[in-house]
BALOBA-1460 file (C-alpha; in Angstrom, 3 decimals):
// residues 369
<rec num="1" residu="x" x="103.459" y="125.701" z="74.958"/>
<rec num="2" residu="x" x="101.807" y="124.434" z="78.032"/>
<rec num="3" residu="x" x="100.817" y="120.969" z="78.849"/>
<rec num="4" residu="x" x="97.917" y="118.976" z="77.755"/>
<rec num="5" residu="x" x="95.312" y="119.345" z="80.221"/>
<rec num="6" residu="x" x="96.289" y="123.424" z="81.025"/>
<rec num="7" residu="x" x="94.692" y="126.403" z="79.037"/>
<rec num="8" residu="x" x="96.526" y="129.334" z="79.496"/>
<rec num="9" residu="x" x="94.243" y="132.713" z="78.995"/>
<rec num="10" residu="x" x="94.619" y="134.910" z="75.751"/>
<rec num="11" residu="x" x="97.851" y="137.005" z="76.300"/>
<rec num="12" residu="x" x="99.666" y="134.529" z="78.434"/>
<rec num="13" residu="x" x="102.762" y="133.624" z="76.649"/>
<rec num="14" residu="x" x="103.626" y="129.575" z="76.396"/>
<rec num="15" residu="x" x="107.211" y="128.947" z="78.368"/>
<rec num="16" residu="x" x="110.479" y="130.474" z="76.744"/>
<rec num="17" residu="x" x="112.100" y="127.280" z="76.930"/>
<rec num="18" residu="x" x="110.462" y="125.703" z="74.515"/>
<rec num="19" residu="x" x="111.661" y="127.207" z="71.643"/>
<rec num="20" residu="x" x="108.236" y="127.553" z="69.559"/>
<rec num="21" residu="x" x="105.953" y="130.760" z="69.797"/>
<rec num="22" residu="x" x="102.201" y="129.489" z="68.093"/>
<rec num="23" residu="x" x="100.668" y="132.217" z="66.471"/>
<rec num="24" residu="x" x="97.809" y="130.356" z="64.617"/>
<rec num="25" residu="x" x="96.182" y="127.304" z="64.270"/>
<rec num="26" residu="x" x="96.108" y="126.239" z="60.494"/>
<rec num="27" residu="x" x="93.932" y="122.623" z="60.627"/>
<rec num="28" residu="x" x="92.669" y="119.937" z="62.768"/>
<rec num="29" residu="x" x="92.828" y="115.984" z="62.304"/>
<rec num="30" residu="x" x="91.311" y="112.918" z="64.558"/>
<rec num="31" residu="x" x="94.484" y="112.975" z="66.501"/>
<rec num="32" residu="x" x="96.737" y="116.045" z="66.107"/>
<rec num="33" residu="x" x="96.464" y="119.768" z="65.254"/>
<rec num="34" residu="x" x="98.502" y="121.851" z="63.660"/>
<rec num="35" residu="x" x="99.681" y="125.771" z="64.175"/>
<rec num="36" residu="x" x="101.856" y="128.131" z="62.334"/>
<rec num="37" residu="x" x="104.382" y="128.648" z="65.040"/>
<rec num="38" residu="x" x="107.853" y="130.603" z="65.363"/>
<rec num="39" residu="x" x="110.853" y="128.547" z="65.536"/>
<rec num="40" residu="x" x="113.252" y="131.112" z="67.723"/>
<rec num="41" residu="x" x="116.221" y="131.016" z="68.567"/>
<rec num="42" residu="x" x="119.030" y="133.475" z="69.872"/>
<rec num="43" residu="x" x="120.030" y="136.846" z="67.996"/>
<rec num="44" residu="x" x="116.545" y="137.338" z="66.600"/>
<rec num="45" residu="x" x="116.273" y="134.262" z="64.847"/>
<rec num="46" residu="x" x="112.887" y="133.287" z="63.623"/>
<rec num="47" residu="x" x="111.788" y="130.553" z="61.038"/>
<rec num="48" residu="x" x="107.883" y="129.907" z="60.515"/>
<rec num="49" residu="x" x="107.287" y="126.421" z="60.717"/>
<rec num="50" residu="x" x="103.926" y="124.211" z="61.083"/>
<rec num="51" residu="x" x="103.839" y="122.602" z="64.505"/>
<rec num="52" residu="x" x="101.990" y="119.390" z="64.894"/>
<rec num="53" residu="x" x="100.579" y="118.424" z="68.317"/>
<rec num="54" residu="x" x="98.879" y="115.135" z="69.641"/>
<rec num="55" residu="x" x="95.694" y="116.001" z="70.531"/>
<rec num="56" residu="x" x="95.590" y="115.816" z="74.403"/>
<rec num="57" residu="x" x="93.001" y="112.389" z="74.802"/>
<rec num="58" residu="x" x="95.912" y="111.084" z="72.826"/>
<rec num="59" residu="x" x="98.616" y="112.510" z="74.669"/>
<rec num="60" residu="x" x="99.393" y="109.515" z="77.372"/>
<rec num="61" residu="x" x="98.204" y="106.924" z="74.898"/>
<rec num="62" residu="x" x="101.351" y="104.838" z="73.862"/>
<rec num="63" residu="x" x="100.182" y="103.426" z="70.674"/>
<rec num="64" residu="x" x="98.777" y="107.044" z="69.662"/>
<rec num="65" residu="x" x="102.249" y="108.323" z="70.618"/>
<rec num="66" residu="x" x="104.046" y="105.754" z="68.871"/>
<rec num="67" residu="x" x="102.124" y="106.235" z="65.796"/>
<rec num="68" residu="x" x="102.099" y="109.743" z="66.106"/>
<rec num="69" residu="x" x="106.405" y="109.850" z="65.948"/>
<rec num="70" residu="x" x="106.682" y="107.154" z="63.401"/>
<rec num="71" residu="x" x="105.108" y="109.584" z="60.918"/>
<rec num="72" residu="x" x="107.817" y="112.082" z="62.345"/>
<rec num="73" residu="x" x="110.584" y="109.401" z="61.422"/>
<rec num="74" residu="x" x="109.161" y="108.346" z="58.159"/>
<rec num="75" residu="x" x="109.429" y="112.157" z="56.348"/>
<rec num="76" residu="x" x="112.947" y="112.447" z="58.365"/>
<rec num="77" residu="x" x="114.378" y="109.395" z="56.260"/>
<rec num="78" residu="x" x="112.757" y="110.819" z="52.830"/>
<rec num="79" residu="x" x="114.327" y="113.610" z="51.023"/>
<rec num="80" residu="x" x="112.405" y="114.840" z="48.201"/>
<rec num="81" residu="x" x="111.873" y="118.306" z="46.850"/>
<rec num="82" residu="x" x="108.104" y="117.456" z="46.795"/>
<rec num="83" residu="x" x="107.788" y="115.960" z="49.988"/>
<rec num="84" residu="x" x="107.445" y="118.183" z="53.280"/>
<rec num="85" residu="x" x="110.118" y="118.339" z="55.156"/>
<rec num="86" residu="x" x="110.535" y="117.358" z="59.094"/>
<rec num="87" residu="x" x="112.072" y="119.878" z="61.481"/>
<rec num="88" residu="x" x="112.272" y="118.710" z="64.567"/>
<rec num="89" residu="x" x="110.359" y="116.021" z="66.819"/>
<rec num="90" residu="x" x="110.427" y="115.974" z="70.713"/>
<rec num="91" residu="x" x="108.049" y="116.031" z="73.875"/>
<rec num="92" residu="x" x="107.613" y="119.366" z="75.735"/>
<rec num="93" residu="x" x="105.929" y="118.934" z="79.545"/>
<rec num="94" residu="x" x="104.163" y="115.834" z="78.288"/>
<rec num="95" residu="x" x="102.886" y="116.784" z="74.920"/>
<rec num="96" residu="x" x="104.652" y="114.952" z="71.894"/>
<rec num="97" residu="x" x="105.151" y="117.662" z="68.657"/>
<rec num="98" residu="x" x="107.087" y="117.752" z="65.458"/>
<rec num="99" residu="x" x="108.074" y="120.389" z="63.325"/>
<rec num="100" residu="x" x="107.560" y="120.591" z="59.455"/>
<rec num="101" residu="x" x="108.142" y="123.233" z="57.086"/>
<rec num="102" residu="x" x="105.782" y="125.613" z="56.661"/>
<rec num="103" residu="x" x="104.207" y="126.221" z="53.122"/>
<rec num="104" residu="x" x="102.364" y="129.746" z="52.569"/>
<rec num="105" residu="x" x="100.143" y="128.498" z="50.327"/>
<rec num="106" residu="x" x="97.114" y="126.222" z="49.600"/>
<rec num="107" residu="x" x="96.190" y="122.766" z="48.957"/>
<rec num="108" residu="x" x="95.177" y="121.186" z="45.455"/>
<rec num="109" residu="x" x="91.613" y="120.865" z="47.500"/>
<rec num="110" residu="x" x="91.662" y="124.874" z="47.611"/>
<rec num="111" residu="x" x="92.200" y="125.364" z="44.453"/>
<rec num="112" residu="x" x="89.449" y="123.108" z="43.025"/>
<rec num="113" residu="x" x="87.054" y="125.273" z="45.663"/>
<rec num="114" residu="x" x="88.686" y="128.209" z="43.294"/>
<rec num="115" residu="x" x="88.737" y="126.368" z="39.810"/>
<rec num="116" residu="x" x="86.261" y="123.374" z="38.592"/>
<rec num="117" residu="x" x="89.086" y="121.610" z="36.421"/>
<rec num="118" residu="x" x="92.907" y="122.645" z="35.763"/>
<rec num="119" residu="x" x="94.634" y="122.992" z="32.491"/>
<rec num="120" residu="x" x="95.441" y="119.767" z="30.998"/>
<rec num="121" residu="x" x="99.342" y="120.834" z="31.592"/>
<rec num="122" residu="x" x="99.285" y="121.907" z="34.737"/>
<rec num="123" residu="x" x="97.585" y="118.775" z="36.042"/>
<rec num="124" residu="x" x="99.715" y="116.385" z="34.094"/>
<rec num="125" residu="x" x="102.286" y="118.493" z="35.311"/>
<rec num="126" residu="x" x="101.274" y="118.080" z="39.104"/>
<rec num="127" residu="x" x="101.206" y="114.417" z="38.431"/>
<rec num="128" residu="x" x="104.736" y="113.901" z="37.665"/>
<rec num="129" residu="x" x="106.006" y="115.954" z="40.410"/>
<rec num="130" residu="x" x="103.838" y="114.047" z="42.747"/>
<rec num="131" residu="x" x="104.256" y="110.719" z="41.146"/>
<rec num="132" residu="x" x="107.730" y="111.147" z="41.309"/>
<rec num="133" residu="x" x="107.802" y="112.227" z="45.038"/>
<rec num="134" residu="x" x="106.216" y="108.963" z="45.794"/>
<rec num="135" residu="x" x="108.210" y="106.953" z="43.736"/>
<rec num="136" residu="x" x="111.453" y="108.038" z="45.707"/>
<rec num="137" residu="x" x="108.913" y="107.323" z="49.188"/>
<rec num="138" residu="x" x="108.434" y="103.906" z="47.817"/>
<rec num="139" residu="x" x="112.094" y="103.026" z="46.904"/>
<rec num="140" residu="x" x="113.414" y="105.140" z="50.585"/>
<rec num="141" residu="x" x="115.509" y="103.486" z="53.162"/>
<rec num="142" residu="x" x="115.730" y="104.399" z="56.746"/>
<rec num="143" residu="x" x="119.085" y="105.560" z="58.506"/>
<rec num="144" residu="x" x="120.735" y="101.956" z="58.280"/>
<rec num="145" residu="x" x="119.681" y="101.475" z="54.718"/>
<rec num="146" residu="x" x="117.138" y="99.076" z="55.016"/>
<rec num="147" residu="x" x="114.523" y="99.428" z="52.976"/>
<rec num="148" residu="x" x="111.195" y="101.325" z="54.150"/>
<rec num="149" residu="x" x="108.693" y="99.732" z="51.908"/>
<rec num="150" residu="x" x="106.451" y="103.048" z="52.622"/>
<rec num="151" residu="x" x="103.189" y="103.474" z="51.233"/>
<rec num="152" residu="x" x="101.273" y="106.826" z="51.468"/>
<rec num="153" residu="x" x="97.871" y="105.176" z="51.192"/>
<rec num="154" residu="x" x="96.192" y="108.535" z="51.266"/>
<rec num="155" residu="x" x="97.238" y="110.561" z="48.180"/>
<rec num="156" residu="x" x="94.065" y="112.805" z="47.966"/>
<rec num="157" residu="x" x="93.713" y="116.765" z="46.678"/>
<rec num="158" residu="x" x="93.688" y="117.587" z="50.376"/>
<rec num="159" residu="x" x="97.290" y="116.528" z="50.680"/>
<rec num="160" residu="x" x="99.121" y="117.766" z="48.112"/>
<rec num="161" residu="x" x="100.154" y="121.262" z="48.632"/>
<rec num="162" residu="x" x="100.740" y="124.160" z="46.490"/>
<rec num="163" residu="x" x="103.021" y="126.771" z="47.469"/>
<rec num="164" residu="x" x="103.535" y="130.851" z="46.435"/>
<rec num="165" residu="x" x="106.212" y="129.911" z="43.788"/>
<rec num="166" residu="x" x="104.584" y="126.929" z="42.421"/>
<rec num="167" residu="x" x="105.614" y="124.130" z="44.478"/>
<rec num="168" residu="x" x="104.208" y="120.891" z="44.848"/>
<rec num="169" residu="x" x="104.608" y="119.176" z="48.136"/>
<rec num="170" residu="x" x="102.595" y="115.815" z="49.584"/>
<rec num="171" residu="x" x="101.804" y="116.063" z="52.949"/>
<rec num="172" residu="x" x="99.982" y="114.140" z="55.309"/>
<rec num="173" residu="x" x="101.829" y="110.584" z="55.719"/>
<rec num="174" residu="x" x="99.360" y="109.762" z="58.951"/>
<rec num="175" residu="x" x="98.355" y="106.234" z="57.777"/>
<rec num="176" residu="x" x="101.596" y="105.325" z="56.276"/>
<rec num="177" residu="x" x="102.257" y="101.878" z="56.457"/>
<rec num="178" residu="x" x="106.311" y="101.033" z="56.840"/>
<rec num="179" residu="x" x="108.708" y="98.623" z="58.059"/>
<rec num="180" residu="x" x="109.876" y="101.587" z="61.167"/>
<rec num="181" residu="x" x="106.105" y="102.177" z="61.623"/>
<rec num="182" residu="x" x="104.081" y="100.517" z="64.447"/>
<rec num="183" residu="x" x="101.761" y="97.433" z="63.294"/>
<rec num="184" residu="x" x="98.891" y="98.331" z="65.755"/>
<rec num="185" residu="x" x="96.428" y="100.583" z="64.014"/>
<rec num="186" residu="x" x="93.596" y="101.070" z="66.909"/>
<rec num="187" residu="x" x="94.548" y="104.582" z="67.132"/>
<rec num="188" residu="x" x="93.716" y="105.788" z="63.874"/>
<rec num="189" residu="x" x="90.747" y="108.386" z="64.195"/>
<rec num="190" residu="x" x="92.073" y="109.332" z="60.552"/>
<rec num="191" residu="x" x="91.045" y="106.711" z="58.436"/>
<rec num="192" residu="x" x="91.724" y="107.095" z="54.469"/>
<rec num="193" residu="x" x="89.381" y="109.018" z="52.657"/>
<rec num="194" residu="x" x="86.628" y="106.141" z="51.241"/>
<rec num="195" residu="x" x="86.135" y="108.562" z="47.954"/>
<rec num="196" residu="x" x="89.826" y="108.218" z="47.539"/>
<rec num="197" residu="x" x="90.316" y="104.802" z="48.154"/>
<rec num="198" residu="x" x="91.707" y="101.698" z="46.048"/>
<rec num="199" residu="x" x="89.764" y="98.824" z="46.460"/>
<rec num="200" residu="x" x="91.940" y="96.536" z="47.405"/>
<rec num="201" residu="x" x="91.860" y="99.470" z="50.457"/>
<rec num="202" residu="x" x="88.055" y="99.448" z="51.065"/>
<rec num="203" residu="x" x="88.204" y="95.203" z="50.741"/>
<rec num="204" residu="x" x="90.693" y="95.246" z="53.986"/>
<rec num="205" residu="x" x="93.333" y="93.913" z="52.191"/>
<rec num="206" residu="x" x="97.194" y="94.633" z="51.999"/>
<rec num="207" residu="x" x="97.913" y="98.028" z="50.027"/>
<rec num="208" residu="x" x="100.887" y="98.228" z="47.785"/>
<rec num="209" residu="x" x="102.473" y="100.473" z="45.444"/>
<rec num="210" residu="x" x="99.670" y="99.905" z="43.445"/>
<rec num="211" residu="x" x="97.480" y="101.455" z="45.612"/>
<rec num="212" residu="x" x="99.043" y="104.720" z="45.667"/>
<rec num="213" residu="x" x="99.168" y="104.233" z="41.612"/>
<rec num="214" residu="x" x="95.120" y="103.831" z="41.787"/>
<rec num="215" residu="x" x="95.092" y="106.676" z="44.469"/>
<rec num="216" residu="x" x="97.036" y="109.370" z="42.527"/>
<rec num="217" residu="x" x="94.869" y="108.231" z="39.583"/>
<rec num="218" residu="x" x="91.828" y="109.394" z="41.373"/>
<rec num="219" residu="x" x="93.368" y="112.853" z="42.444"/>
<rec num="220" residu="x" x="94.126" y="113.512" z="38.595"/>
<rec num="221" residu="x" x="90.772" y="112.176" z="37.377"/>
<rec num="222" residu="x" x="89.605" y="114.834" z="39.397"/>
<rec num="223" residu="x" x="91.608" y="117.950" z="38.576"/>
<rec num="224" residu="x" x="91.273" y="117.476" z="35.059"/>
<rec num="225" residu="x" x="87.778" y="116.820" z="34.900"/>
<rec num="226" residu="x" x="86.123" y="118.339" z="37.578"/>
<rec num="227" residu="x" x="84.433" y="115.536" z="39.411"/>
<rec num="228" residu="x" x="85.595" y="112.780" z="41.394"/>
<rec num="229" residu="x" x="85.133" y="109.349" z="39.891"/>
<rec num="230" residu="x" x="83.673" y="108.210" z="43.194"/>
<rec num="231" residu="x" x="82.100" y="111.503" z="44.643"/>
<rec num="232" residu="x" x="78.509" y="110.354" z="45.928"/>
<rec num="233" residu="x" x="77.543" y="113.706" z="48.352"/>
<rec num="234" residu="x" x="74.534" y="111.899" z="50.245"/>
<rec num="235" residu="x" x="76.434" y="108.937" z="51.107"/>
<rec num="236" residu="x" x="76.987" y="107.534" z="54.580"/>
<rec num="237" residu="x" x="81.071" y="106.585" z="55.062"/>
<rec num="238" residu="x" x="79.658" y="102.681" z="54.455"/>
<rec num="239" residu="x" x="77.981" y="103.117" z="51.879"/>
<rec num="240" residu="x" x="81.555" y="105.339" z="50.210"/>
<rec num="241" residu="x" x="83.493" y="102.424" z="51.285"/>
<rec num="242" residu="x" x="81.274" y="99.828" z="49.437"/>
<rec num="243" residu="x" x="81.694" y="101.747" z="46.521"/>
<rec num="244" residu="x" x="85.401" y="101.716" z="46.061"/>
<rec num="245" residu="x" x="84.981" y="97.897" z="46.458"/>
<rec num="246" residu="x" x="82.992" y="97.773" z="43.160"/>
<rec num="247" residu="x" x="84.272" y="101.607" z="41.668"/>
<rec num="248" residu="x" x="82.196" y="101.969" z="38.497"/>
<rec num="249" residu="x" x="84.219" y="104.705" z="36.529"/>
<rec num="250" residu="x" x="83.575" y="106.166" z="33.388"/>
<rec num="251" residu="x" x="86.968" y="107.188" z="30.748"/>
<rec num="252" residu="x" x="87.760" y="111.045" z="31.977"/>
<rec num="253" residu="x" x="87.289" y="111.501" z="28.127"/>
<rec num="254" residu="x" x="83.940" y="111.248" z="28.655"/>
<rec num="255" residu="x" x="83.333" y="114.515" z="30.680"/>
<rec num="256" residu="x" x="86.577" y="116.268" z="29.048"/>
<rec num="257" residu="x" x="86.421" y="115.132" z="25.371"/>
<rec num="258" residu="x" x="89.833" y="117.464" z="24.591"/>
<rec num="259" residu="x" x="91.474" y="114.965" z="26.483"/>
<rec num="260" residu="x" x="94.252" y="113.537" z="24.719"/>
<rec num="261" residu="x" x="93.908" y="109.520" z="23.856"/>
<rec num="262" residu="x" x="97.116" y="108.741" z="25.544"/>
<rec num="263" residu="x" x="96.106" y="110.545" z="28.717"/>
<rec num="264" residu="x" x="92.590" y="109.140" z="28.893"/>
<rec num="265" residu="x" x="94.305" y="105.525" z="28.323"/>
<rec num="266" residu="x" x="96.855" y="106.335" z="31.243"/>
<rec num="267" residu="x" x="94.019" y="107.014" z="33.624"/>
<rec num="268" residu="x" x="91.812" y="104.056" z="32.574"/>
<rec num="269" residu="x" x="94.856" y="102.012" z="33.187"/>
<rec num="270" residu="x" x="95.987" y="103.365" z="36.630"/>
<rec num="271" residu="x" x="92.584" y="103.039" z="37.728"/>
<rec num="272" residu="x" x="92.375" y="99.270" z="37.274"/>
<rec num="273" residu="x" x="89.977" y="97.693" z="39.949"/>
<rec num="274" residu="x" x="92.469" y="94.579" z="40.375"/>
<rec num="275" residu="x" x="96.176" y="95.644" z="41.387"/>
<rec num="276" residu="x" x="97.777" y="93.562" z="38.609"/>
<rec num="277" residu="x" x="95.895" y="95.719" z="35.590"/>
<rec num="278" residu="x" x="97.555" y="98.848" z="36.976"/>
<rec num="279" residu="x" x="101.200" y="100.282" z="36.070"/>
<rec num="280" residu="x" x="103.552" y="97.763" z="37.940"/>
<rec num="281" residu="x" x="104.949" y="100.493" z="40.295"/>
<rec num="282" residu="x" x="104.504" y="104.787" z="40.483"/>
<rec num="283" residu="x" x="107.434" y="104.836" z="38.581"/>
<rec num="284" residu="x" x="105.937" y="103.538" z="34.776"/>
<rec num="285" residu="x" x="102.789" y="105.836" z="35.969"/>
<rec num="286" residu="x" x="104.913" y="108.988" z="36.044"/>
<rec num="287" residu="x" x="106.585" y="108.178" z="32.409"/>
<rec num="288" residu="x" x="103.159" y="107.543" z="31.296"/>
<rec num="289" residu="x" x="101.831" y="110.917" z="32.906"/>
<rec num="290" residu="x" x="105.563" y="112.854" z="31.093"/>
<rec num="291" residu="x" x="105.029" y="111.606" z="27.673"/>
<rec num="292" residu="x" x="101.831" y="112.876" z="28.111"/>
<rec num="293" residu="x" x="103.140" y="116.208" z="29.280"/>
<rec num="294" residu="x" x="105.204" y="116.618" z="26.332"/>
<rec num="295" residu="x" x="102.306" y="116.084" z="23.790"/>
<rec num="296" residu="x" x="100.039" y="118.599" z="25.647"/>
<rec num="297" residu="x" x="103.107" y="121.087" z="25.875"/>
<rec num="298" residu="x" x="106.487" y="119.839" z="24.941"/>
<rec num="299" residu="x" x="108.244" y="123.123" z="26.405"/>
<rec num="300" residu="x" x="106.637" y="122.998" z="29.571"/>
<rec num="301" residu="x" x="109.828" y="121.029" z="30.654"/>
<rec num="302" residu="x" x="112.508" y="123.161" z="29.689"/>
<rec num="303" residu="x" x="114.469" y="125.341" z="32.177"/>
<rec num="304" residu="x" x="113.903" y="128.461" z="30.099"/>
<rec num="305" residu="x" x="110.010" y="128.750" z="31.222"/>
<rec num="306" residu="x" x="108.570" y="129.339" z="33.963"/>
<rec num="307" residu="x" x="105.058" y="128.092" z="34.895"/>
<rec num="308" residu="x" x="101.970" y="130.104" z="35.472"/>
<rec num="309" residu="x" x="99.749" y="127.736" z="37.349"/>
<rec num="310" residu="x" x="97.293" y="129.607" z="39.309"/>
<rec num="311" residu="x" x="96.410" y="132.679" z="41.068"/>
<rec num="312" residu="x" x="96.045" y="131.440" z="44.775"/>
<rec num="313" residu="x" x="95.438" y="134.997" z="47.884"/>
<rec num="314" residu="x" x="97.362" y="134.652" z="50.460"/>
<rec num="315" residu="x" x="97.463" y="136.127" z="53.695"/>
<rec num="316" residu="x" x="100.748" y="137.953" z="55.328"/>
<rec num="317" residu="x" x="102.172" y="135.679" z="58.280"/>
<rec num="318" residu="x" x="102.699" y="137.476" z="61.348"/>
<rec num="319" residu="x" x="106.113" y="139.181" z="61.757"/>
<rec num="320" residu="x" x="107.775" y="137.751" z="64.981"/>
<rec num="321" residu="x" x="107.087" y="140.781" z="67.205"/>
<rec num="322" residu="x" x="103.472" y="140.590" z="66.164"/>
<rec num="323" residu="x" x="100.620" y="139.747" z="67.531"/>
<rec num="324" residu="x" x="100.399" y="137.569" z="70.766"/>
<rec num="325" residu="x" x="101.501" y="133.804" z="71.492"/>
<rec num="326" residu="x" x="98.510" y="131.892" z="72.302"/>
<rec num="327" residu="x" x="98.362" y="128.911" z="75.180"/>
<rec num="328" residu="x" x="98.181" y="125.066" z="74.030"/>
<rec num="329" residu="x" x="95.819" y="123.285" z="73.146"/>
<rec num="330" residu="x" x="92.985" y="125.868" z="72.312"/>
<rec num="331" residu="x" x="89.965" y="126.898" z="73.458"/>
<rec num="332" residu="x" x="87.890" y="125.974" z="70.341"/>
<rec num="333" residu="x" x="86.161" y="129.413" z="70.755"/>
<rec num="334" residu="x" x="89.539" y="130.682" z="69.860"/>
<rec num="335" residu="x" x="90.650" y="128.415" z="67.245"/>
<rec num="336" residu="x" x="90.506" y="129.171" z="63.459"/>
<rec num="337" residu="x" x="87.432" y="127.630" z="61.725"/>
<rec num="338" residu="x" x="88.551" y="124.661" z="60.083"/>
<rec num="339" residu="x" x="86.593" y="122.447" z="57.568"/>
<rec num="340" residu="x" x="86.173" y="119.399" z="59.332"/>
<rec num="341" residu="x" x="86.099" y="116.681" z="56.601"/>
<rec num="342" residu="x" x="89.320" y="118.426" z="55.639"/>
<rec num="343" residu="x" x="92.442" y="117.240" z="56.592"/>
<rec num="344" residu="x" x="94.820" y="119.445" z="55.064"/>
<rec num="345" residu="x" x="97.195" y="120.334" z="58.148"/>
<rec num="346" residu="x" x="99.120" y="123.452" z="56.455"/>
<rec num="347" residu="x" x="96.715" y="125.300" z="54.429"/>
<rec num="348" residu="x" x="95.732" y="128.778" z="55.465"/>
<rec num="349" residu="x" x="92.967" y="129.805" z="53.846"/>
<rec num="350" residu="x" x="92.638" y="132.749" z="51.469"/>
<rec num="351" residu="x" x="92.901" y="136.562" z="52.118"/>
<rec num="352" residu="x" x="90.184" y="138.422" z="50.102"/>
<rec num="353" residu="x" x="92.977" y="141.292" z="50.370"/>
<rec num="354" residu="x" x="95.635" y="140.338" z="48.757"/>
<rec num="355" residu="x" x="96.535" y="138.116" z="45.126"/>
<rec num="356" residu="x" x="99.847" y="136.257" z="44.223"/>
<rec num="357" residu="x" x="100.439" y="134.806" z="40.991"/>
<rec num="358" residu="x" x="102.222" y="131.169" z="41.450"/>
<rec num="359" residu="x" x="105.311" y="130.741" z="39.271"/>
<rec num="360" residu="x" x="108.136" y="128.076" z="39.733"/>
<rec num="361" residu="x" x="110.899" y="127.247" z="37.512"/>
<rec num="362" residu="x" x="110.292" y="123.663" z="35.821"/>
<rec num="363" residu="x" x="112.210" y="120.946" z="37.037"/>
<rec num="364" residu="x" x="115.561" y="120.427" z="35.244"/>
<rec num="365" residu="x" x="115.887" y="116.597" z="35.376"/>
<rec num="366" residu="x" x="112.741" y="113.568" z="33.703"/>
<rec num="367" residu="x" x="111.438" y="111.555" z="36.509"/>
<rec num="368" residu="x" x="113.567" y="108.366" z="37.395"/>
<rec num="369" residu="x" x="112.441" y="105.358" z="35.618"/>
């Protein structure tokens, strides 16, 4: 990897010492980008990982720095199965990076692109598993057990991740607020999403665990009826943001009338405009969201199964002795197109050549209460 300000020409492999070969760049955000990289190491060792780097403008701003490793030491206090997982963090000739784990898959934003709506179980079934990963965010404590008091604040389809096997991962904790994160938020070219946003978000005022409640509600508004309860396509950002202020949201029943009464009740309620209508934290969501799960398809929870979710093409990664290391940061000429309003940061997008079928065994234990 070279520093910020140096491109290296195609062929020109980034310094040995640094312990990371980038192959590929896999997405872009305000502040960082992120590249499928080799992790290697002696005797042939080689683990794929995604490698996030400060964007260069950022790269001797202190606040962007600071921000840009408290994320880093917020997912290395959390340990969930559906939470990515944090690598490695560390500056190399001046540019900050951290190292996540890389899933070969695609985000819950791809495979709406692929599929309208989901099946009722598989979305309820999503829920849990990411209602549960941010319940144990909420309830984490840093190294010295102190509480964290985390909140995501930016649960949208483009961060939740869906790997080869089935697994569901949130990514993407950016504009995380916590009690190890910096208070200064000037930084932030990322903003959350305004069509994903709580009010109590878009009004300016202090998020809670609510607001992930209200946010999560959105995402499975969406995947199980095809349209998202604040989607308006020919709005300006302003105009999004005023809406969440005042949301105006019809039951999901409405546009998917198979929807079961209990489920269409669970959404109305998590989607509360004032924070005190909502479930009181993720945690009564999630048993909401698994009683529902169990009237849709009671043995979708059993060990014995496993789940077909969806078909989802993949492409090969590059073996280790492939292809050729490429310099840091890019020439944009040479970068992989990237959506810009999408700020998935480890989703490769699909190969027309070749077709996996995503099964995972079902989680053994219920969600905490």
């Amino acid at each position: 990897m070279t520093s910020p300000s140096l491109k290296m020409p195609p062929g020109i492999k980034a310094p040995s010492g640094f312990g990371y070969r980038p192959i590929q760049r896999l997405g872009e955000g305000g502040y960082a980008t992120v590249w499928l990289a080799w992790r290697e190491g002696p005797l042939g060792f080689h683990l794929p990982v995604a490698l996030k780097l400060l964007k260069a403008e950022h790269a001797s701003d202190q606040a962007a720095r600071r921000r840009f490793f408290s994320e880093a030491r917020i997912l290395s206090t959390l340990s969930h199965p559906n939470i990515i997982r944090v690598i490695d963090a560390g500056e190399h000739e001046g540019c900050p990076y951290y190292a996540m784990e890389f899933i070969r898959g695609t985000s819950l934003r791809g495979l709406l692109k692929r599929h309208r709506m989901l099946p009722l179980d598989v979305c309820l079934r999503i829920g849990v598993l990411v209602g549960s990963a941010i319940h144990s965010a909420h309830r984490a404590v840093d190294h010295d057990g102190r509480p964290l008091r985390l909140i995501h604040r930016d649960l949208n389809p483009d961060n939740i991740m869906i790997g080869p096997h089935g697994q569901v991962k949130v990514i993407d904790f950016g504009i995380a607020t916590s009690t190890i994160g910096p208070r200064d938020t000037s930084v932030r070219a990322v903003k959350a999403n305004p069509m994903y946003m709580a009010p109590e978000q878009a009004l300016g005022l202090e998020a809670d665990e609510r607001t992930d409640v209200y946010c999560l509600g959105l995402t499975l508004y969406e995947i199980i009826t095809g349209k998202a309860p604040l989607e308006a396509p020919d709005a300006t950002d302003a105009e999004r943001i005023e809406l969440a202020r005042e949301p105006a949201i019809v039951a999901p029943s409405r546009l998917r009338p198979a929807i079961p009464t209990e489920l269409d009740r669970a959404i109305v309620r998590a989607l509360k405009r004032r924070p005190q209508s909502r479930y009181n934290d993720m945690a009564a969501f999630v048993r909401a969201l698994h009683s529902c799960l169990m009237t849709v398809n009671p043995s979708l929870m059993s060990d014995s199964m496993d789940l077909l979710l969806v078909n989802v093409r993949l492409p090969a990664i590059p073996a280790p002795g492939e292809g050729t290391a490429v310099a840091l940061p890019p020439d944009s000429a040479d970068s992989q197109d990237v959506e810009e309003d999408d700020p998935t940061l480890v989703y490769i997008p699909p190969d027309e050549d070749e077709q996996t079928v995503i099964r995972e065994p079902i989680l053994p234990s219920e969600p905490s209460a």
